[in-house]
C-alpha positions as CSV (number, residue, x, y, z in Angstrom):
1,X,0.0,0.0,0.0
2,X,1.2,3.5,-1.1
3,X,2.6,6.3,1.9
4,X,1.6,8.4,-0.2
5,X,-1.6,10.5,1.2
6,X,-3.9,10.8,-2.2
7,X,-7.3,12.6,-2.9
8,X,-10.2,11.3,-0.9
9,X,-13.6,12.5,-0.8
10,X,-17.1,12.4,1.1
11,X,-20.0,12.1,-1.0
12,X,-23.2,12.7,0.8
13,X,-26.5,11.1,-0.4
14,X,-27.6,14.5,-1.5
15,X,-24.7,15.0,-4.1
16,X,-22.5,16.9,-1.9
17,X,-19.1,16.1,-2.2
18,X,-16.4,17.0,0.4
19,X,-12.4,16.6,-0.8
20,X,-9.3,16.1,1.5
21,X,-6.6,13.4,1.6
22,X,-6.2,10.3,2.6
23,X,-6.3,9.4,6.5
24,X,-6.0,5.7,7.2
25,X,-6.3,2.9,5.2
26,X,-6.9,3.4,1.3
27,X,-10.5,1.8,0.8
28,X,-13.8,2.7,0.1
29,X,-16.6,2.5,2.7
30,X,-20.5,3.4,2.9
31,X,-21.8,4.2,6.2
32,X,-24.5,7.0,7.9
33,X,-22.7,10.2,8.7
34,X,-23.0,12.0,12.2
35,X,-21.0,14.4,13.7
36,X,-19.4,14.3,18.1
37,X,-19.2,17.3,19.4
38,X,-16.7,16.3,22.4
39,X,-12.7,18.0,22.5
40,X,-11.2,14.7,22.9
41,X,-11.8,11.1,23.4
42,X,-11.1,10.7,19.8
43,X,-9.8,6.9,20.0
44,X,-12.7,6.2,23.0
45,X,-15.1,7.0,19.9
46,X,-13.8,5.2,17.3
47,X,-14.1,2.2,19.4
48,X,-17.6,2.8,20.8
49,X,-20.0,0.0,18.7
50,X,-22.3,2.5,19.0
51,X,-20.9,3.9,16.0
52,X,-21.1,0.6,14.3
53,X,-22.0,1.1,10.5
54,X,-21.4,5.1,10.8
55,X,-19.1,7.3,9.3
56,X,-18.0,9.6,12.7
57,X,-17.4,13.4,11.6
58,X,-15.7,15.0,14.7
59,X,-16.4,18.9,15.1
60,X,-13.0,19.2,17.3
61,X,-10.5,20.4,14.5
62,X,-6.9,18.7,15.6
63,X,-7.6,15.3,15.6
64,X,-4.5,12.9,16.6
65,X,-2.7,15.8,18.7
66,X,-2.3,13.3,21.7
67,X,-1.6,10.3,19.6
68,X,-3.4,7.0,20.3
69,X,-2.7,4.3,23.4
70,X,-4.2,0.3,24.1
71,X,-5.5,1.8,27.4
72,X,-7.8,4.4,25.9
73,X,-10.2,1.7,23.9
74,X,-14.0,1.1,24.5
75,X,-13.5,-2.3,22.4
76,X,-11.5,-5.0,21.1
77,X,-11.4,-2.7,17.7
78,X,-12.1,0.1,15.9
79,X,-16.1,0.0,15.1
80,X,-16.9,3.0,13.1
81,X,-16.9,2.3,8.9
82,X,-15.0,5.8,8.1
83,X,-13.5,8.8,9.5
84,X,-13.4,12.5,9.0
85,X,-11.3,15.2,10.4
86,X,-10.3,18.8,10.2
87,X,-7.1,18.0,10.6
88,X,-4.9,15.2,11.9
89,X,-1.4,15.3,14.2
90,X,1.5,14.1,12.7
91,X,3.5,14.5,15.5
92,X,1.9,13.5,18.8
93,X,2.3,14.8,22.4
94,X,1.7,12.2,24.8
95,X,4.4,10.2,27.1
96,X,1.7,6.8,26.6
97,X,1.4,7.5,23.1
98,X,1.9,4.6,20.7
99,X,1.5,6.4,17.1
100,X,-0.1,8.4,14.9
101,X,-4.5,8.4,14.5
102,X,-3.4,7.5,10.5
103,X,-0.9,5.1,11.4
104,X,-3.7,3.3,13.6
105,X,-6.3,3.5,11.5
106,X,-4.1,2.1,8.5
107,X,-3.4,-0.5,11.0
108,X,-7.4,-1.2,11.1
109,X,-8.4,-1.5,8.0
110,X,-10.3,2.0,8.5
111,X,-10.3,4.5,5.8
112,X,-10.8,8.4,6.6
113,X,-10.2,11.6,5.5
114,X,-8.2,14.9,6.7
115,X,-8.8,18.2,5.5
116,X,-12.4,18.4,5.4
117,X,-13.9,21.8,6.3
118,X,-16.1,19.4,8.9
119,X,-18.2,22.9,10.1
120,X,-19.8,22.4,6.9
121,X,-20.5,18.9,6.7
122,X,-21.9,19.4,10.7
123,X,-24.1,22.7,9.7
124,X,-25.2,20.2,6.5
125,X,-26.6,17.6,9.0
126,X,-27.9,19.5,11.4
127,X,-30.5,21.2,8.8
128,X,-31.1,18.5,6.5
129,X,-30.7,15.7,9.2
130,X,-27.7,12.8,9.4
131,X,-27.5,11.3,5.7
132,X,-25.7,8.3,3.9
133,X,-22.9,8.9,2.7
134,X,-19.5,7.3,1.0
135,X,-15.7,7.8,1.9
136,X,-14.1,7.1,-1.5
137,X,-10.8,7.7,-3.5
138,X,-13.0,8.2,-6.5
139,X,-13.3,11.3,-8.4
140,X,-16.5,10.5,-10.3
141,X,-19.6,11.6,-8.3
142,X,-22.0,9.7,-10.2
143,X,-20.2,6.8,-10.2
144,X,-19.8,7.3,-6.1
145,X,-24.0,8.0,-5.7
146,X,-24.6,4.8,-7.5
147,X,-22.5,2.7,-5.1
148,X,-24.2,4.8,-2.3
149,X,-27.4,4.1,-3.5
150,X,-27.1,-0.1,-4.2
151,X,-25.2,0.3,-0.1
152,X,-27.7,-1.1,3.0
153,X,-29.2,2.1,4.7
154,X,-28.6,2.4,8.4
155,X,-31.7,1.1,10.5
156,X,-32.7,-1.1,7.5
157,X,-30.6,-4.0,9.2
158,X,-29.4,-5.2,12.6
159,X,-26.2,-3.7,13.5
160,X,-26.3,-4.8,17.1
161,X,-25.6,-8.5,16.0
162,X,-22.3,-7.2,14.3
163,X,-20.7,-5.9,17.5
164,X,-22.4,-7.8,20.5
165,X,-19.6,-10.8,21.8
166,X,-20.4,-14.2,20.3
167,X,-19.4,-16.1,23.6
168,X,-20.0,-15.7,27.2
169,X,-17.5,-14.6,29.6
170,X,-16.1,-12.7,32.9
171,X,-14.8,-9.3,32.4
172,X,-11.4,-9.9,34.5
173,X,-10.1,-6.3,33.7
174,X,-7.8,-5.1,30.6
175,X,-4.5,-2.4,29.9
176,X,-7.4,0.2,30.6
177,X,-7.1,-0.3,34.7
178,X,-3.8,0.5,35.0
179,X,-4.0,3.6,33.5
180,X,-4.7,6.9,35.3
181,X,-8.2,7.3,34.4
182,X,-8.9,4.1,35.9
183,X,-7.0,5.0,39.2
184,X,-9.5,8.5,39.4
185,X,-12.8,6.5,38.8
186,X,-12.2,4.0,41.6
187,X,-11.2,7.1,43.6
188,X,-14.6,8.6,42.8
189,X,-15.9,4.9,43.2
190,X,-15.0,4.7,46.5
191,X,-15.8,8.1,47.5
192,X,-19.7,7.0,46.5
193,X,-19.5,4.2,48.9
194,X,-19.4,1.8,46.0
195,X,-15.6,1.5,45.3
196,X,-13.4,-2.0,46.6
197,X,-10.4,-3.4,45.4
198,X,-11.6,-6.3,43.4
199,X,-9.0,-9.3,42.8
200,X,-8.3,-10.9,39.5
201,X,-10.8,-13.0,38.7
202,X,-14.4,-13.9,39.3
203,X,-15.8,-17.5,39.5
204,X,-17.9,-18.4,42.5
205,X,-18.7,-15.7,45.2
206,X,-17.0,-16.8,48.4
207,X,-19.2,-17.4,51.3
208,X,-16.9,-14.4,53.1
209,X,-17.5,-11.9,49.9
210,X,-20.1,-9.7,49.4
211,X,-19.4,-9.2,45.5
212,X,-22.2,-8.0,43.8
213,X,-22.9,-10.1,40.5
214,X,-24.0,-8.3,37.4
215,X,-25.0,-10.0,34.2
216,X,-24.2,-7.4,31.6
217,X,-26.5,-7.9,27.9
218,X,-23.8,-7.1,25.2
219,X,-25.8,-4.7,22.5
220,X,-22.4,-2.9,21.6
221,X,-21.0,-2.3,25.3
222,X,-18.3,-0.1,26.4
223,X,-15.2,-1.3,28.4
224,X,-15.5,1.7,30.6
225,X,-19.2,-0.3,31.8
226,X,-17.6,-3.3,32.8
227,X,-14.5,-1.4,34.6
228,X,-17.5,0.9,36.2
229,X,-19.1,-1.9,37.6
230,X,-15.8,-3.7,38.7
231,X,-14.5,-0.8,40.4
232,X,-17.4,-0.6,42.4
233,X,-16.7,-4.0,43.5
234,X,-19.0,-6.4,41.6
235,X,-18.5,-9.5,39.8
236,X,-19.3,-8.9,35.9
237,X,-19.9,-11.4,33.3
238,X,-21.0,-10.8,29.9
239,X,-23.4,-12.4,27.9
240,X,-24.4,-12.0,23.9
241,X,-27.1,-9.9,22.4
242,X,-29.2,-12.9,22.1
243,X,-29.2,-14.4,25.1
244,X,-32.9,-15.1,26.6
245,X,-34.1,-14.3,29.8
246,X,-34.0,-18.0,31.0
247,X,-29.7,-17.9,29.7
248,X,-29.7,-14.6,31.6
249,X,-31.1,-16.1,35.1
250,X,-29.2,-19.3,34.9
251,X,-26.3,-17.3,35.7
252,X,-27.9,-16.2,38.9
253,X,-27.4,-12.4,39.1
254,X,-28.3,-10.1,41.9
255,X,-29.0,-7.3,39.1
256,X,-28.7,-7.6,35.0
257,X,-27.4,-4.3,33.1
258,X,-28.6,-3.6,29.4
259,X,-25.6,-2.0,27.4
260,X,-25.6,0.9,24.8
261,X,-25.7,-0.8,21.0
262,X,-26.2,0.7,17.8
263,X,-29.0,0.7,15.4
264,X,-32.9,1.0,15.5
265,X,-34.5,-0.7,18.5
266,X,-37.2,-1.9,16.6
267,X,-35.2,-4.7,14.9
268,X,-34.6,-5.8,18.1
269,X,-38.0,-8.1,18.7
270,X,-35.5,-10.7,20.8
271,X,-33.8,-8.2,23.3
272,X,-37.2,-7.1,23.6
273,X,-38.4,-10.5,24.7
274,X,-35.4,-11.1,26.3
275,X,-36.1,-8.0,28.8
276,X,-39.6,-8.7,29.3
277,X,-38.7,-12.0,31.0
278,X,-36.3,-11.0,33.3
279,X,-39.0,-7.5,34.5
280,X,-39.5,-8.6,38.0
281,X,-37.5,-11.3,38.5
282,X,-34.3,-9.6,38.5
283,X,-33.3,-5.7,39.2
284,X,-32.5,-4.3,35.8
285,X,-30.6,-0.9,34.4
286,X,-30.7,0.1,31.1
287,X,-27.9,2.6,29.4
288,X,-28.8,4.1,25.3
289,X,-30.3,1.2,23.4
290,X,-30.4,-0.8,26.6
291,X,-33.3,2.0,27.5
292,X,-34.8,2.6,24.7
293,X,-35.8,-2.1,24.8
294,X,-36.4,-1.7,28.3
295,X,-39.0,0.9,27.1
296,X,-40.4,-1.2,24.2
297,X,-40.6,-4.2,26.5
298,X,-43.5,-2.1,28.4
299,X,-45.1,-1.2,25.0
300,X,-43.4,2.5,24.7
301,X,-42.7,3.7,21.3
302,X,-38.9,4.7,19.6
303,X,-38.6,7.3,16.8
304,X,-35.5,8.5,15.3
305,X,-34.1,11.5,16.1
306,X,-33.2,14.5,13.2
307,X,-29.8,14.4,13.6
308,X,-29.2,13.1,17.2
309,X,-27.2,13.8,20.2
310,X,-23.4,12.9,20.2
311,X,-21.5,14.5,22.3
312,X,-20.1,15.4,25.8
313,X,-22.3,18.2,26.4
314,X,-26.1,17.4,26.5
315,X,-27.8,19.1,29.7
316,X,-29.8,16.7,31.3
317,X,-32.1,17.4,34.5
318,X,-33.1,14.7,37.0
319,X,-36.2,15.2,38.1
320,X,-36.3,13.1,41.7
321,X,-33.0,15.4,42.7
322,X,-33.9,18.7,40.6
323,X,-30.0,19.0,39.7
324,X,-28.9,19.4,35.8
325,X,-26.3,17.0,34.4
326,X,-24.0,18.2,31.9
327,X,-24.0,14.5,29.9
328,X,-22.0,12.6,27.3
329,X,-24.4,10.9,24.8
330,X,-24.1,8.8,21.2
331,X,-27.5,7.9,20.3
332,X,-29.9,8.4,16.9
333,X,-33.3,7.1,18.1
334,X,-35.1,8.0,21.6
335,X,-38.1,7.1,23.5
336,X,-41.5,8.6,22.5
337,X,-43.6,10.6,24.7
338,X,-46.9,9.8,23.8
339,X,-48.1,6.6,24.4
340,X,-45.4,6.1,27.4
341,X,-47.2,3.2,29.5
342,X,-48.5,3.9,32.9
343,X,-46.0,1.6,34.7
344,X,-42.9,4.1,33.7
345,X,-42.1,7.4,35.1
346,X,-39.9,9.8,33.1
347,X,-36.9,10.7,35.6
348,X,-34.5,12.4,33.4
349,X,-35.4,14.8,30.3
350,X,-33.0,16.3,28.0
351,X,-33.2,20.8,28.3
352,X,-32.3,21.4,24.5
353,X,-35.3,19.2,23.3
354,X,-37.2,18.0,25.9
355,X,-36.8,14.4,25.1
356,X,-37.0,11.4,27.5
357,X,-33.3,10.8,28.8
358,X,-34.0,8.1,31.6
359,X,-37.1,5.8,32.7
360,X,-37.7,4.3,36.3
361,X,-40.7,1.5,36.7
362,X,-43.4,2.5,39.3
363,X,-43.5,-0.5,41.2
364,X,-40.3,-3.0,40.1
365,X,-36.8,-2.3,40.4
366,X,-35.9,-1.0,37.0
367,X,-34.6,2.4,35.9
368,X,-32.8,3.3,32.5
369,X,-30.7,6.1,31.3
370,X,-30.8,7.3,27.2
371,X,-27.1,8.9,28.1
372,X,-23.9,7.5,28.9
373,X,-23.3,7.0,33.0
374,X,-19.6,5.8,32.2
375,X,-18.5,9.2,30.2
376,X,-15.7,7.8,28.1
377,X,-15.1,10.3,26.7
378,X,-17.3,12.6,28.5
379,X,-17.8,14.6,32.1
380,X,-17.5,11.8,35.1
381,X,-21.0,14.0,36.5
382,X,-23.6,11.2,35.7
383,X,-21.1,8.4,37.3
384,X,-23.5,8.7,40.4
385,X,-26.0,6.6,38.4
386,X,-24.1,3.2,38.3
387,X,-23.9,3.6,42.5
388,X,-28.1,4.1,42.3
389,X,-28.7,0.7,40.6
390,X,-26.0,-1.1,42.7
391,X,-28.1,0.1,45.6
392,X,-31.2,-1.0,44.1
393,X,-29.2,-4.3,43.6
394,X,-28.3,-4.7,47.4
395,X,-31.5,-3.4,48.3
396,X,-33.0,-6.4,46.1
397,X,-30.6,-8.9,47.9
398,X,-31.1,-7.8,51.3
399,X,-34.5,-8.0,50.8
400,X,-34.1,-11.5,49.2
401,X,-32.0,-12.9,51.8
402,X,-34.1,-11.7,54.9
403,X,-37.2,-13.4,53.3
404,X,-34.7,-16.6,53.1
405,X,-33.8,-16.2,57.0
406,X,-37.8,-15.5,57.5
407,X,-38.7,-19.8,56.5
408,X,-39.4,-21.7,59.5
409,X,-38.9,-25.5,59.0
410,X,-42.1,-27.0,60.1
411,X,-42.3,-28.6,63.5
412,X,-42.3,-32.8,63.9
């Protein structure tokens, strides 16, 4: 493959055509285009598998400028279908840096594009709405909308199945805990009354421990959710997209956590299922797509949103506390309003358009969030969330055991 960095170009579905060069591998991809508004956290989102079959437009303008490191991944690899930048950093500033943002992309497989005046592709999509679109070397336009055009539209098929883990397993920890972010969020961990040192290694709960175990539904989840729940001392294990309710409760959790995924919830008839067996049996949390099934599982509707909220920056107001959250969110498609079921309570809204950012049930231990609680990259101010459902969780197994202690053995 040529060093050298050639023409590239964004072709949106609309005919516009956006020209740079070359950033990453040299391919052609297809993919619907959204814009992040977060400063950094660059690698964090091209990991996130909630960009799965997107191509991410970041609105920061230096791209790369802290290079790119194993311990800053929300996945086992880059998830997004293209990339396209401002401007990317050729020479990186970072003691734990281990190359260039082109050199790892290159390295993925993932092809991109620097240069791009992105303030017009973002000021495109937020009038007419995120689009299809096509990174391509190709200079014909035509010959660019037809491959576009014959390409699988995003929300026509199920992305979630693409990204979820194949087999179950126990999240033991990776490169990301020994970094210093890790070190400050079981700080704040234990400053919430959650946080424990947590040894290598989960198997069977000792009879002495008092580990919390959490089953954790794989729609597209990030690592920063597993290390979230292991710094605040629980056992996690991690289960595919399909699992059933039955799979789920074989495992014997104290509380089961739906993950952020991409894609349109409504192809997601089995997660749906899935969630309406375990309501009531098990105390459940849902983050992003794991809300918006939750939702659906109680009848609610989901609509997608015009160009929807990616970010670090989303104001967000709980309504039990009264306080305003400044959130980090990646989602396309939200909860609708009308129709909401009787059994759910809207506890969180969103202040720049009023939509539903977090559910709680009236009467069973369920609550859901349409942001993202673990914030990487993002503001750590929502991390108070993961501590509320833990407490529901020991709340639930308090409860559970002191019925236990309650049976009297009939007298002879």
């Amino acid at each position: 493959m040529s060093d050298i960095r050639a023409k590239m170009y964004l072709v949106l579905e609309d005919g516009s055509v956006y020209s740079g060069q070359r950033l990453g591998a040299e391919a052609e991809t297809t993919g619907e285009v959204v814009f992040n508004t977060a400063m950094t956290g660059y690698q964090e989102m091209l990991t996130d598998p909630s960009y799965g079959g997107q191509i991410l437009v970041p609105t920061y303008p230096m791209i790369g400028n802290y290079g790119t490191s194993e311990a800053d991944v929300e996945s086992n690899r880059v998830q997004v279908n293209g990339f396209v930048v401002r401007e990317d950093c050729e020479e990186p500033s970072h003691p734990l840096s281990e190359g260039t943002i082109h050199d790892y992309l290159l390295k993925n497989g993932i092809p991109g594009i620097s240069g791009v005046d992105t303030r017009a592709v973002t000021r495109k999509l937020r009038s007419a709405g995120v689009m299809m679109g096509i990174v391509t070397p190709r200079e014909d336009v035509s010959g660019a909308l037809e491959v576009l055009s014959e390409a699988p539209r995003y929300g026509a098929f199920d992305v979630v199945g693409e990204v979820s883990t194949n087999e179950i397993y126990s999240w033991n920890g990776d490169a990301g805990e020994q970094s210093r972010a890790y070190h400050d969020l079981l700080g704040r961990a234990r400053q919430g009354g959650m946080g424990r040192d947590v040894a290598n290694g989960s198997g069977e709960r000792a009879a002495s421990e008092n580990l919390l175990k959490i089953v954790v539904s794989d729609y597209g989840v990030k690592l920063n959710i597993l290390r979230s729940l292991r710094a605040r001392g629980c056992e996690v294990v991690v289960v595919p997209d399909d699992a059933t309710a039955d799979e789920i409760l074989s495992h014997k959790p104290d509380g089961v956590m739906l993950s952020p995924g991409p894609g349109d919830p409504e192809l997601l008839d089995r997660s749906v299922e899935s969630a309406k067996g375990l309501a009531g049996k098990v105390p459940m949390m849902g983050i992003c797509l794991g809300h918006q099934i939750v939702a659906r599982a109680f009848g609610a509707n989901t609509f997608k949103l015009h160009f929807g909220h990616r970010g670090g920056n989303q104001p967000v107001k709980d309504l039990e506390t009264g306080r305003v959250y400044v959130t980090a969110q990646n989602h396309g498609y939200a909860v609708d309003a009308d129709g909401l079921p009787n059994e759910l309570v809207v506890s969180h809204i969103n202040l720049n358009d009023k939509t539903i950012e977090g559910l709680r049930h009236r009467d069973l231990p369920i609550m859901t969030i349409q942001y993202h609680s673990e914030a990487s990259p993002g503001p750590h101010d929502s991390e108070y969330l993961f501590d509320r459902f833990l407490s529901m969780v020991r709340d639930g197994r308090s409860a559970e055991e002191a019925d236990t202690q309650s049976v009297v053995s009939p007298t002879l």
